[in-house]
C-alpha positions in Angstrom: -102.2 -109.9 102.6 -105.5 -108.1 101.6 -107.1 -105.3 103.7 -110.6 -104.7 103.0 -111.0 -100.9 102.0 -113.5 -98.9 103.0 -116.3 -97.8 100.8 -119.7 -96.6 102.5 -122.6 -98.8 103.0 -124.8 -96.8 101.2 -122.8 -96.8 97.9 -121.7 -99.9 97.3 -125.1 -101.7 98.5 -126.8 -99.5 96.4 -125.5 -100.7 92.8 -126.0 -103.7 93.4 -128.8 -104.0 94.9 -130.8 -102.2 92.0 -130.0 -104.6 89.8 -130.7 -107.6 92.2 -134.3 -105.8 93.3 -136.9 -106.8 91.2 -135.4 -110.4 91.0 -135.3 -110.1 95.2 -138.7 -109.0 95.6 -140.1 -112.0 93.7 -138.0 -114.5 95.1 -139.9 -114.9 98.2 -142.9 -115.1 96.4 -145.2 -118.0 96.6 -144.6 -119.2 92.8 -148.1 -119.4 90.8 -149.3 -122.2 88.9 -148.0 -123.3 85.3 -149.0 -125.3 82.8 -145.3 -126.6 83.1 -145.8 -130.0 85.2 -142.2 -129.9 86.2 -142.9 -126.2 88.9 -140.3 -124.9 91.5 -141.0 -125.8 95.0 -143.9 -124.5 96.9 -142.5 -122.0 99.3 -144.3 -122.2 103.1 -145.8 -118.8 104.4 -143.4 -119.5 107.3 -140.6 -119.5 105.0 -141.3 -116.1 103.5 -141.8 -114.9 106.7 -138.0 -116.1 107.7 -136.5 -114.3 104.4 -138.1 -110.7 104.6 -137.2 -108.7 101.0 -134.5 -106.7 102.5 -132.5 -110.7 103.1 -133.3 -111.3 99.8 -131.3 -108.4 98.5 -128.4 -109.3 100.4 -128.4 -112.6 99.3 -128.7 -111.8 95.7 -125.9 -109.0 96.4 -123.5 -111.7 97.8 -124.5 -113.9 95.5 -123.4 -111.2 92.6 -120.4 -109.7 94.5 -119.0 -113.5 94.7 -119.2 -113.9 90.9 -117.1 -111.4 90.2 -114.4 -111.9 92.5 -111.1 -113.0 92.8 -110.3 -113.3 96.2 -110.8 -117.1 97.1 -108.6 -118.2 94.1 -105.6 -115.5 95.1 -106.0 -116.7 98.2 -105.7 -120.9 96.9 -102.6 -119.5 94.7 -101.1 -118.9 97.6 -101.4 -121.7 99.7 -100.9 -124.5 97.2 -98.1 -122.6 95.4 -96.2 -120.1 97.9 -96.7 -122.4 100.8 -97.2 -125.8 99.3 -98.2 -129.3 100.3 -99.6 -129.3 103.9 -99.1 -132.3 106.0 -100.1 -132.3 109.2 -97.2 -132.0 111.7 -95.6 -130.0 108.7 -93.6 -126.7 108.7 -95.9 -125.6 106.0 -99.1 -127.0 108.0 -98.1 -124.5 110.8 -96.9 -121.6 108.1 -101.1 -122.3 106.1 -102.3 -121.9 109.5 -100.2 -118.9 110.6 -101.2 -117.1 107.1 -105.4 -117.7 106.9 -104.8 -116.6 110.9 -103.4 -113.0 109.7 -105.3 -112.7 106.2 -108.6 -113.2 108.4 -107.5 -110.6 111.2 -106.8 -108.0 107.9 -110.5 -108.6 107.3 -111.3 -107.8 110.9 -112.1 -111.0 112.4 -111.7 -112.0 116.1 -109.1 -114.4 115.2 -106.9 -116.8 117.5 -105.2 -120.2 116.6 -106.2 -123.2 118.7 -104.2 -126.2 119.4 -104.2 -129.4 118.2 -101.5 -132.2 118.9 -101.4 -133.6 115.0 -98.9 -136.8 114.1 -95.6 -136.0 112.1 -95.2 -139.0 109.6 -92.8 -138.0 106.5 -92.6 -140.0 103.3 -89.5 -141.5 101.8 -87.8 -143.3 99.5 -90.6 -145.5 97.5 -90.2 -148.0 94.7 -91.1 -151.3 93.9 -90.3 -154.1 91.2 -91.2 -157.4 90.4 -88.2 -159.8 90.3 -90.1 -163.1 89.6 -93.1 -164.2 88.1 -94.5 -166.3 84.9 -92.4 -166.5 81.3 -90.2 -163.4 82.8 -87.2 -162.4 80.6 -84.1 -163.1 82.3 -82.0 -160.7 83.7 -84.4 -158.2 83.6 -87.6 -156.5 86.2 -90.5 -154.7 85.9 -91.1 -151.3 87.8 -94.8 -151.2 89.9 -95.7 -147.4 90.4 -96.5 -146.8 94.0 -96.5 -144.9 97.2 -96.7 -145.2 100.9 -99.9 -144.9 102.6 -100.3 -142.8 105.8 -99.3 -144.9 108.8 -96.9 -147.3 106.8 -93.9 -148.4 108.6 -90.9 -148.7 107.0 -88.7 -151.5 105.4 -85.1 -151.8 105.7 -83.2 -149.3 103.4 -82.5 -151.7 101.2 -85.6 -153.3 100.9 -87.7 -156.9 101.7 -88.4 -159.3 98.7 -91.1 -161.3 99.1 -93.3 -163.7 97.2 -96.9 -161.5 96.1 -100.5 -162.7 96.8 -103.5 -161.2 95.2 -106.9 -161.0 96.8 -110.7 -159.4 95.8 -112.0 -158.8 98.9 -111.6 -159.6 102.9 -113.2 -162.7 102.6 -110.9 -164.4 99.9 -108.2 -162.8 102.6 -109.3 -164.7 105.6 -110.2 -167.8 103.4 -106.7 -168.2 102.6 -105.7 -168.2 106.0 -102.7 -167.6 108.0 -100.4 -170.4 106.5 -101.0 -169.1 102.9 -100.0 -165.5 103.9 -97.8 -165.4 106.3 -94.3 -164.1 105.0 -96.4 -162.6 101.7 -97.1 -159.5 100.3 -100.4 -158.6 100.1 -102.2 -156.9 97.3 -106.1 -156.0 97.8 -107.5 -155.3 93.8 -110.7 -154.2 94.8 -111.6 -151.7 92.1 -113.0 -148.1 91.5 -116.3 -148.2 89.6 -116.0 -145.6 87.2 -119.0 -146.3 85.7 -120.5 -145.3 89.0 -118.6 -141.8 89.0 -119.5 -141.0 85.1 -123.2 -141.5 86.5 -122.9 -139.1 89.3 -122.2 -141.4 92.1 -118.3 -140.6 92.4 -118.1 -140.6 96.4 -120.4 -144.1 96.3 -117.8 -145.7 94.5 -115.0 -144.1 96.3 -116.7 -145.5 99.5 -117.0 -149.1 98.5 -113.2 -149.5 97.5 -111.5 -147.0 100.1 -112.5 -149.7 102.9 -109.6 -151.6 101.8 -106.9 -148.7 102.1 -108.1 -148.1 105.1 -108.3 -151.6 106.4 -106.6 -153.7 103.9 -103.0 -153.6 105.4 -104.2 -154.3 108.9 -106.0 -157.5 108.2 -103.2 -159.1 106.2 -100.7 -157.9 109.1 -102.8 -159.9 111.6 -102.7 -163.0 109.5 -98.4 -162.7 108.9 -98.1 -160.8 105.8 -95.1 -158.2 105.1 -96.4 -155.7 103.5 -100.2 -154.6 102.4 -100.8 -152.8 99.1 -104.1 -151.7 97.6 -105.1 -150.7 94.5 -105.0 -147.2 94.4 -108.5 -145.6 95.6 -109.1 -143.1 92.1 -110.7 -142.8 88.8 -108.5 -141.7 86.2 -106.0 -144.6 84.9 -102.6 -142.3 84.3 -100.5 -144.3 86.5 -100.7 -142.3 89.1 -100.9 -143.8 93.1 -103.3 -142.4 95.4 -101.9 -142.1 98.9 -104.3 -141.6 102.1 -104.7 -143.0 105.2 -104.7 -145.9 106.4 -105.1 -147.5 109.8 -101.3 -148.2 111.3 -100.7 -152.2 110.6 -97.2 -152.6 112.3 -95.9 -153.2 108.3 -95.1 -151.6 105.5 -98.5 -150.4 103.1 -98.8 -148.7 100.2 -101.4 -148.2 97.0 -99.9 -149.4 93.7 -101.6 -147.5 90.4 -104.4 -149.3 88.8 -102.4 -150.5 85.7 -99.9 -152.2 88.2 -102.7 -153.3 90.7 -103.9 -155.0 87.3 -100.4 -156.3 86.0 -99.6 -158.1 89.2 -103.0 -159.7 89.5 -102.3 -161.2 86.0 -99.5 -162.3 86.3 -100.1 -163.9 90.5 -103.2 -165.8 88.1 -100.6 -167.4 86.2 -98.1 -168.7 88.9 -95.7 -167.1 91.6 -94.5 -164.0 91.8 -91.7 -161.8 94.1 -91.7 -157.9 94.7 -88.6 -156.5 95.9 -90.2 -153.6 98.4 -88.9 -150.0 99.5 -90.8 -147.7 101.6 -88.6 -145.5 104.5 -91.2 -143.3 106.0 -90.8 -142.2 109.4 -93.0 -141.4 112.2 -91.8 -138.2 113.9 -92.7 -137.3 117.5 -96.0 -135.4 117.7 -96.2 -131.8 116.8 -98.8 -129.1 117.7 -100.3 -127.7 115.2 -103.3 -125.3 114.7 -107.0 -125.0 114.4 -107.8 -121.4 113.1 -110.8 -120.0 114.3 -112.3 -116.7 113.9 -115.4 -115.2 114.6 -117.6 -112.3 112.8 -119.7 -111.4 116.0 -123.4 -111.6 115.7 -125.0 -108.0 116.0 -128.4 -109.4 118.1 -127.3 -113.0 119.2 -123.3 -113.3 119.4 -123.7 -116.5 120.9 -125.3 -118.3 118.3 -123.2 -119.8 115.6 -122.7 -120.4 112.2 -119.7 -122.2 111.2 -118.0 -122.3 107.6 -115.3 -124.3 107.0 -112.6 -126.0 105.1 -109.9 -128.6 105.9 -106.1 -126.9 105.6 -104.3 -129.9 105.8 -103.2 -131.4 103.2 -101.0 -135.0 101.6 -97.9 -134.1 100.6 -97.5 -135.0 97.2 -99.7 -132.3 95.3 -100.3 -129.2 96.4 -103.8 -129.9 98.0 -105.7 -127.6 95.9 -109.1 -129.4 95.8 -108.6 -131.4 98.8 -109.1 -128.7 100.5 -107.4 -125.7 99.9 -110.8 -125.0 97.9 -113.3 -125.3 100.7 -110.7 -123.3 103.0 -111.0 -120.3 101.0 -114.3 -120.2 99.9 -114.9 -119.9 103.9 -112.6 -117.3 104.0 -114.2 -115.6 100.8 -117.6 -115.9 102.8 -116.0 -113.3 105.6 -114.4 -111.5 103.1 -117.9 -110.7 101.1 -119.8 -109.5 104.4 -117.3 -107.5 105.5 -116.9 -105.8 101.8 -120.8 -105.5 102.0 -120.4 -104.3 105.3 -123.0 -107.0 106.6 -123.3 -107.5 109.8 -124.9 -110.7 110.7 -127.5 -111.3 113.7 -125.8 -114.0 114.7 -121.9 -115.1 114.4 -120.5 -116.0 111.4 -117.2 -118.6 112.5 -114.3 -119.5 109.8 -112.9 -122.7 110.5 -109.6 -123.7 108.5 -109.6 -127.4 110.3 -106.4 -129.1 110.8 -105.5 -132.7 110.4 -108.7 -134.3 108.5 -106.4 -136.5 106.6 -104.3 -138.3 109.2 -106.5 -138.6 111.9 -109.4 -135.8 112.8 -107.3 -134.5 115.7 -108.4 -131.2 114.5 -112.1 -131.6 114.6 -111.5 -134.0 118.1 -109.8 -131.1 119.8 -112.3 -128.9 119.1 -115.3 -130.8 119.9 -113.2 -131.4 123.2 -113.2 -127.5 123.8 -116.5 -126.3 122.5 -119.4 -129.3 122.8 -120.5 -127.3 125.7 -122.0 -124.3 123.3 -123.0 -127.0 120.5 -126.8 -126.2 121.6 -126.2 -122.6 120.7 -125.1 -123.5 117.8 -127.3 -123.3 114.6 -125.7 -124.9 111.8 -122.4 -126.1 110.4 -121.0 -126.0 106.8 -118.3 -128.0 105.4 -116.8 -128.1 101.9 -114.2 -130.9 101.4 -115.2 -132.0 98.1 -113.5 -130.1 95.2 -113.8 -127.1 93.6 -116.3 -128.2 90.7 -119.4 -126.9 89.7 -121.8 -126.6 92.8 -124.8 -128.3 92.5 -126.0 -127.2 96.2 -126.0 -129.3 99.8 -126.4 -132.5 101.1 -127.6 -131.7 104.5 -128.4 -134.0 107.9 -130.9 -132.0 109.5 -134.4 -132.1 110.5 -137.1 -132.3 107.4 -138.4 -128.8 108.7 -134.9 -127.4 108.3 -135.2 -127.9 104.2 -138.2 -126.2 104.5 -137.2 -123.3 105.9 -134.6 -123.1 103.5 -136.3 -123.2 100.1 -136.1 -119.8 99.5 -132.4 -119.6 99.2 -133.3 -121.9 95.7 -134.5 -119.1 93.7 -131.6 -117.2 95.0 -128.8 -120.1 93.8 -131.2 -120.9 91.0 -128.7 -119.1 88.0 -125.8 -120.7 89.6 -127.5 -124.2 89.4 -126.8 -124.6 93.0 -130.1 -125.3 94.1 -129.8 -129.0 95.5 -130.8 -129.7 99.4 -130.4 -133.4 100.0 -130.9 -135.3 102.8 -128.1 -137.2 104.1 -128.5 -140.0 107.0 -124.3 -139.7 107.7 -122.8 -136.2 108.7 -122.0 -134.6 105.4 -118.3 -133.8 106.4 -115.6 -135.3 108.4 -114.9 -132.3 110.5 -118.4 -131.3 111.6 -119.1 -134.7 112.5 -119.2 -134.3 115.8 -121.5 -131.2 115.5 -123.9 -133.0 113.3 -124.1 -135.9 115.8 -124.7 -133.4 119.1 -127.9 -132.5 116.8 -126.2 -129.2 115.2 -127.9 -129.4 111.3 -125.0 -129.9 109.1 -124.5 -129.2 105.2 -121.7 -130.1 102.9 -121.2 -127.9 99.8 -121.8 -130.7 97.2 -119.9 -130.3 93.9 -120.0 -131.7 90.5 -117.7 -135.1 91.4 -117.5 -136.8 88.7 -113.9 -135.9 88.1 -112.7 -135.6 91.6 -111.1 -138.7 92.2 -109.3 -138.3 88.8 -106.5 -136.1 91.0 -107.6 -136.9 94.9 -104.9 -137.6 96.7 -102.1 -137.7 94.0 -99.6 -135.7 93.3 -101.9 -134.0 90.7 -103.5 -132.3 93.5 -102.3 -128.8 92.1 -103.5 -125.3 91.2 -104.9 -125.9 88.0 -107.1 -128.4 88.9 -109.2 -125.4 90.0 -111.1 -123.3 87.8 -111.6 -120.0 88.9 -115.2 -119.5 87.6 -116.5 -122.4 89.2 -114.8 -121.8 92.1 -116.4 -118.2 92.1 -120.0 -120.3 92.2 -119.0 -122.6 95.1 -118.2 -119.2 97.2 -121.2 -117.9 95.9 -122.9 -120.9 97.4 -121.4 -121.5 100.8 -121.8 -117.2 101.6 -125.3 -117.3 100.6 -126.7 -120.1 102.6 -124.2 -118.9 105.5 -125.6 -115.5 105.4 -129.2 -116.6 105.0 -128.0 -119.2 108.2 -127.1 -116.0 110.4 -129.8 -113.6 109.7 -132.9 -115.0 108.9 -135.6 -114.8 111.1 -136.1 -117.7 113.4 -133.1 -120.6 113.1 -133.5 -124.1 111.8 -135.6 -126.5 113.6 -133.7 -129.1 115.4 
């Protein structure tokens, strides 16, 4: 646990703040013409107005205090490796929550822990093999690298065996019909387009194929089938399964590796094939878990709010560094830097470490349930839940005016590369959802993703997947537009 210590205002502002000046004063500059067709953004009048110099030097002061800190990667060291994987309904769920609780009342945050009623489901035993199928060797199998989604039931301990069907898509599913799956195993081999991700477009292809872990197992349970598997949801091809969630079918479901997902569709092309299944996962009574929530007070309007956040849940078979141990402590970072600055915001600065975005959103639920009454107070909502890669800067669901006002946090993120504010029609962030749609403007910290799917969800979900420079720019990113969020002039437009 890290106390902040004391240093006066004066002195430690003033270093930095010298050599962050000249670049300050200019940033909320009108830029002039150039011969160079490809100029920065035209700032309004009304957006220099909004970012006075004296903003401008903060920001470039948090900007340069982030980048040379260590705090929001100590503080991921110790919740992926002293605490561990995270699962909601989890004793290490409660412990993560417990821990951010205290490390943010050591920074002097009005902290308390809200509840949240979270499921309890706990993996088991897992393995698969193929028994049966075309030109097979006797007396011998073939392994098939799975695991069990979130909501699977369980088989008997000892197993079903079953004949295997392989579909593309729903509609070959409900073309075949009930009498051609009943009693089957179902495997859904819609695939990942990685040429998609190399190109930028990671979360595009991971929302075209993740339709079928979600939904795959629960429409061949309504036509008869015994199991539902899925090709696992992921980029890299190491033979690793990608878990998630998936919605509860009444059967057992689980996401085989791509090289498997590929084997058994082969092989299915060439004549019948049998899997011999084990999944034992349990679902536990309901636990109560924990929302933390802490609050920086606003020195001029307390009321108003400016939420940072991160989801501390985690699946259980990595460590849940990038997903989202990351966006957790770069929230936490974003305190941490204001109160080392001794920065007091105008209005409040709230960390949110939300529980249960994996399994369910009882997290996010609970607390729209408690706090939708002060949503019009509040002025904007930030979420990182995509990694811990290189930020590139937000995609935001706001009014147009709202990017406006923004633009002169750009020059400010410029050396970081973070200068990105794109428009999104969906909220950008499962657990401010409900924010973005009660008209709050919402921004997701959007990160290089082109390898994020590589380790998301897998048990490759671990420490080193995070590199401790980038991960100094995406704290960099989120306290800047969160401090430029609480203190300039006149909040965004709705």
């Amino acid at each position: 646990m890290t106390k902040v210590p004391f240093v006066p205002t004066s002195l430690l502002l003033a270093g930095l703040l010298s050599a962050v000046c000249a670049q300050a004063q200019n940033a909320g500059k009108t830029p002039q013409p150039s011969s160079n067709p490809f100029n920065p953004p035209q700032v309004s009048a009304s957006a220099q107005q909004n970012f006075p110099p004296l903003l401008m030097q903060q920001l470039s002061a948090i900007k340069s205090v982030a980048l040379n800190d260590d705090y929001a990667y100590r503080q991921a060291a110790h919740l992926t490796e002293n605490i561990g994987p995270r699962l909601a309904g989890s004793p290490q769920a409660t412990a993560a929550a417990n821990y951010v609780a205290d490390e943010l009342r050591h920074l002097g945050l009005q902290v308390h822990l809200e509840p949240v009623t979270v499921p309890h489901w706990v993996r088991g035993a897992e393995a698969a093999e193929l028994v049966e199928y075309p030109a097979m060797v006797p007396g011998t199998t073939q392994k098939i690298v799975l695991t069990a989604l979130g909501g699977s039931t369980s088989t008997p301990s000892d197993g079903i065996t079953a004949e295997v069907i392989t579909v593309d898509n729903f509609e070959e599913l409900q073309a075949l019909g009930r009498d051609k799956v009943s009693g089957k195993i179902v495997l859904f081999n819609e695939p990942f387009d990685k040429h998609k991700a190399a190109a930028g477009y990671a979360f595009a292809s991971y929302g075209e194929a993740v339709s079928y872990r979600g939904a795959g197992p629960k429409a061949a349970a309504d036509l008869g089938a015994v199991a539902g598997l899925v090709r696992s949801v992921g980029n890299a091809d190491y033979r690793l399964p990608h878990t998630g969630f998936s919605i509860p079918a009444g059967i057992p479901a689980a996401a085989v590796t791509a090289e498997d997902a590929d084997l058994i569709a082969h092989l299915t092309a060439q004549g019948k094939v049998r899997m011999h299944l084990t999944l034992t996962p349990q679902k536990l009574p309901d636990e109560t878990s924990y929302n933390v929530v802490a609050d920086l007070k606003g020195s001029q309007h307390p009321e108003q709010v400016v939420i940072v956040s991160g989801h501390l849940d985690s699946w259980d078979l990595g460590t849940g560094a990038i997903d989202d141990g990351a966006g957790v402590v770069m929230a936490m970072e974003t305190a941490e830097i204001f109160q080392r600055l001794h920065l007091r915001p105008t209005r409040t600065l709230r960390v949110v470490a939300w529980m249960d975005e994996e399994t369910g959103g009882s997290g996010s639920k609970a607390y729209n349930t408690e706090h939708s009454k002060d949503f019009a107070n509040y002025v904007a909502a930030i979420e990182s839940d995509s990694g811990a890669a290189h930020p590139l800067g937000f995609d935001m669901k706001a009014a147009p005016a709202a990017m406006e006002a923004l633009r002169p946090i750009q020059s400010v993120l410029m050396s970081i590369g973070a200068t990105l504010l794109q428009p999104s029609t969906y909220p950008p962030g499962a657990d401010i959802a409900g924010m973005s749609e009660a008209g709050v403007p919402a921004f997701g910290l959007m990160q290089d993703g082109r390898t994020y799917f590589n380790y998301h969800h897998t048990a490759a979900d671990t420490l080193d997947k995070i590199d401790p420079g980038e991960l100094r720019e995406n704290a960099a990113t989120m306290a800047v537009l969160a401090y430029a969020l609480t203190n300039m002039k006149d909040a965004l437009p709705r």
